[in-house]
LOSEZA-527616 format. One record per residue (C-alpha): residue number from 1; x, y, z. Coordinates in steps of 0.5 Angstrom, whole numbers, padded with zeros to 4 digits. Layout:
N
+-----+-------+-------+-------+
: seq :  east : north :    up :
+-----+-------+-------+-------+
: NUM :     X :     Y :     Z :
...
+-----+-------+-------+-------+
END
This chain:
144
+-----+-------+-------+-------+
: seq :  east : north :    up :
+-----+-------+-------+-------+
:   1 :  0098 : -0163 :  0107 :
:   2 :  0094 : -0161 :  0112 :
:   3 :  0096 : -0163 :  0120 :
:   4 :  0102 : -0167 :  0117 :
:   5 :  0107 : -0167 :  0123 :
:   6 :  0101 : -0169 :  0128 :
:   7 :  0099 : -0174 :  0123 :
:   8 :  0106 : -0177 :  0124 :
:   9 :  0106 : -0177 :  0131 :
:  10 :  0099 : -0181 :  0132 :
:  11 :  0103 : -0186 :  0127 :
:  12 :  0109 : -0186 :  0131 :
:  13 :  0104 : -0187 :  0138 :
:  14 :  0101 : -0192 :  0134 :
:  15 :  0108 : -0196 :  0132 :
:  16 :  0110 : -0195 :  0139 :
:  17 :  0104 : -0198 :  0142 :
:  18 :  0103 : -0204 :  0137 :
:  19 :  0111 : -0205 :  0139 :
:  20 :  0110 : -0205 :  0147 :
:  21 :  0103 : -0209 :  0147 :
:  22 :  0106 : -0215 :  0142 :
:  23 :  0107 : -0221 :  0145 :
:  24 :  0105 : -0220 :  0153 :
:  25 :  0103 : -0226 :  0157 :
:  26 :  0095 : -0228 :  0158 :
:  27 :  0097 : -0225 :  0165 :
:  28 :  0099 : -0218 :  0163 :
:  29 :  0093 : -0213 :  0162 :
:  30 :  0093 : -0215 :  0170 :
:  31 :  0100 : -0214 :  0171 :
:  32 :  0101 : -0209 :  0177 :
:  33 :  0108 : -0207 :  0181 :
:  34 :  0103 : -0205 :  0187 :
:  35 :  0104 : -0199 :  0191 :
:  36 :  0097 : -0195 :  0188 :
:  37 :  0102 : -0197 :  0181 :
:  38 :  0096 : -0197 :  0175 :
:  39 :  0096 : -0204 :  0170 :
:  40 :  0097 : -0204 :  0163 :
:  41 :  0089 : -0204 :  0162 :
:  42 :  0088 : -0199 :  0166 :
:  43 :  0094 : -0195 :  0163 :
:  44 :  0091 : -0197 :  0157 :
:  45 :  0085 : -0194 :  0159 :
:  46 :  0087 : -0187 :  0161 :
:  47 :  0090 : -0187 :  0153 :
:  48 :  0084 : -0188 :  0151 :
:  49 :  0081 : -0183 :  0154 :
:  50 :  0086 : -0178 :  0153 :
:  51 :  0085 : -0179 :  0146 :
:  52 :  0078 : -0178 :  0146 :
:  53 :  0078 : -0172 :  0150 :
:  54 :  0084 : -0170 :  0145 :
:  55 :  0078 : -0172 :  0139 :
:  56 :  0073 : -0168 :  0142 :
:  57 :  0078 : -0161 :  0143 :
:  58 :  0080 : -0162 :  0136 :
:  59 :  0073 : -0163 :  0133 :
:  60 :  0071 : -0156 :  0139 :
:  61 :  0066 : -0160 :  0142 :
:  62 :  0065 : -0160 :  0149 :
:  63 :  0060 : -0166 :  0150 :
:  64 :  0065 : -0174 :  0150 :
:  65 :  0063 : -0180 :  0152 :
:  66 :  0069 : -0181 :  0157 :
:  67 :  0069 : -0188 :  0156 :
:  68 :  0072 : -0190 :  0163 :
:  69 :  0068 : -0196 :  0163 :
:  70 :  0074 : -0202 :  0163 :
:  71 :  0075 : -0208 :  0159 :
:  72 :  0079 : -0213 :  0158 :
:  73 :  0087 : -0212 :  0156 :
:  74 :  0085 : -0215 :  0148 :
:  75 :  0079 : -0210 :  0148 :
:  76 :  0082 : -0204 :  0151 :
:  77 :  0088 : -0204 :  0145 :
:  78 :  0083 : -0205 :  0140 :
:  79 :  0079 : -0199 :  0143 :
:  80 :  0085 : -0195 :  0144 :
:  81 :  0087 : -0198 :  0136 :
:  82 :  0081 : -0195 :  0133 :
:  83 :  0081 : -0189 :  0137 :
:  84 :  0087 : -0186 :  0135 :
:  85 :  0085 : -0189 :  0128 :
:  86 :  0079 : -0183 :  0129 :
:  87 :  0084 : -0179 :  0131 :
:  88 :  0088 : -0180 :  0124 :
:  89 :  0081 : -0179 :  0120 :
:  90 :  0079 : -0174 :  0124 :
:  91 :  0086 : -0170 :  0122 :
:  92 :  0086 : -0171 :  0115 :
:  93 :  0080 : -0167 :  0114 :
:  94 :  0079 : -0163 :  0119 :
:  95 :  0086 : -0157 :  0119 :
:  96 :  0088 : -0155 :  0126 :
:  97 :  0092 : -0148 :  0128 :
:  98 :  0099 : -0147 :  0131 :
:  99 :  0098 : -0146 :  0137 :
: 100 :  0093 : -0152 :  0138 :
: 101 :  0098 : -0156 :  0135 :
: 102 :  0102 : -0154 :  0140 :
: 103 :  0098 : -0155 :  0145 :
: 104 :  0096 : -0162 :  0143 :
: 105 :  0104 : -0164 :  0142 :
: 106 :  0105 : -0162 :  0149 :
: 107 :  0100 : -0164 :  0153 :
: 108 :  0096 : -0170 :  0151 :
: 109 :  0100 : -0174 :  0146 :
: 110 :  0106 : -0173 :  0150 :
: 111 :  0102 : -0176 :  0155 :
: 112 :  0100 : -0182 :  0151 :
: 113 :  0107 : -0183 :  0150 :
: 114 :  0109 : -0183 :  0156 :
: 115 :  0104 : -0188 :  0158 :
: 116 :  0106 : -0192 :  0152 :
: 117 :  0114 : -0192 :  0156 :
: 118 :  0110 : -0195 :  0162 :
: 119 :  0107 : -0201 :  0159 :
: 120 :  0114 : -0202 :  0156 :
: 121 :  0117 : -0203 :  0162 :
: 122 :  0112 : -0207 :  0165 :
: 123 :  0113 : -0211 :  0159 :
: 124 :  0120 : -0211 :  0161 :
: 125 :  0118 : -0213 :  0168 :
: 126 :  0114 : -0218 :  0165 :
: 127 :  0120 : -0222 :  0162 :
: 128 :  0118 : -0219 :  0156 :
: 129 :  0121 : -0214 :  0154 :
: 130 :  0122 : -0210 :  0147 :
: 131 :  0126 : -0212 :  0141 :
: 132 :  0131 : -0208 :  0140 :
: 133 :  0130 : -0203 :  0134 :
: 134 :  0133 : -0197 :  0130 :
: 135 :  0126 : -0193 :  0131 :
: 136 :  0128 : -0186 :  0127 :
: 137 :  0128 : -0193 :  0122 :
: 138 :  0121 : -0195 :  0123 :
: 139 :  0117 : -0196 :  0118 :
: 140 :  0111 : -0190 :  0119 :
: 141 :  0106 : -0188 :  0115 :
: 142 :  0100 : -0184 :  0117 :
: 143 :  0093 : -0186 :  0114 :
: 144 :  0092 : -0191 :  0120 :
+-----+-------+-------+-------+
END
């Protein structure tokens, strides 16, 4: 199966993310710790446009739309939900080489990851904070 591992990760960022987002207050989105800090949907912003400039790398197409416009909270995770769903598809059928693999593990989809530890803190700040789970258990499965 083509691009395997990659489609792993993008299944593993999007179990991650669905866990960090669930059950935030009608104030989340919001959330700030000041101090230039970003809020959630602004970090949920710059996911998504790392994923569609991640999108346009894989696709060898140097025109993207850079979708900075911001949304609401609930917007953006759905928007940022279907882009890594077209990054799966897109994965699927498309074979990506080694070292661009390389490439995209150590720089945008370790980025993402990142930013998906962030929400998980604000979360926690929030008084929201994560359950607790086995995540080498968790059930992932590729085909978003």
């Amino acid at each position: 199966m083509n691009n395997q591992f990659l489609r792993h990760l993008v299944a593993t960022i999007d179990y991650r993310f669905q866990k960090s987002v669930q059950n935030s207050s009608d104030h989340f989105g919001n959330f700030s710790l000041g101090k230039g800090s970003r809020s959630p949907i602004e970090i949920i912003n710059h996911m998504f446009q790392v994923l569609r400039a991640t999108r346009t790398f894989i696709q060898k197409d140097n025109r993207h739309d850079q979708g900075r416009k911001k949304l609401d909270f609930l917007s953006e995770v759905e928007r940022f939900k279907a882009e890594l769903i077209a990054i799966d598809e897109l994965l699927s059928k498309k074979e990506v080489d080694l070292e661009s693999s390389k490439k995209l593990i150590q720089g945008p989809l370790s980025d993402i990851v990142t930013h998906i530890g962030q929400i998980a803190l604000l979360q926690r700040l929030d008084d929201r904070p994560i359950l607790h789970e086995d995540f080498s258990k968790a059930p992932i499965k590729t085909g978003l």
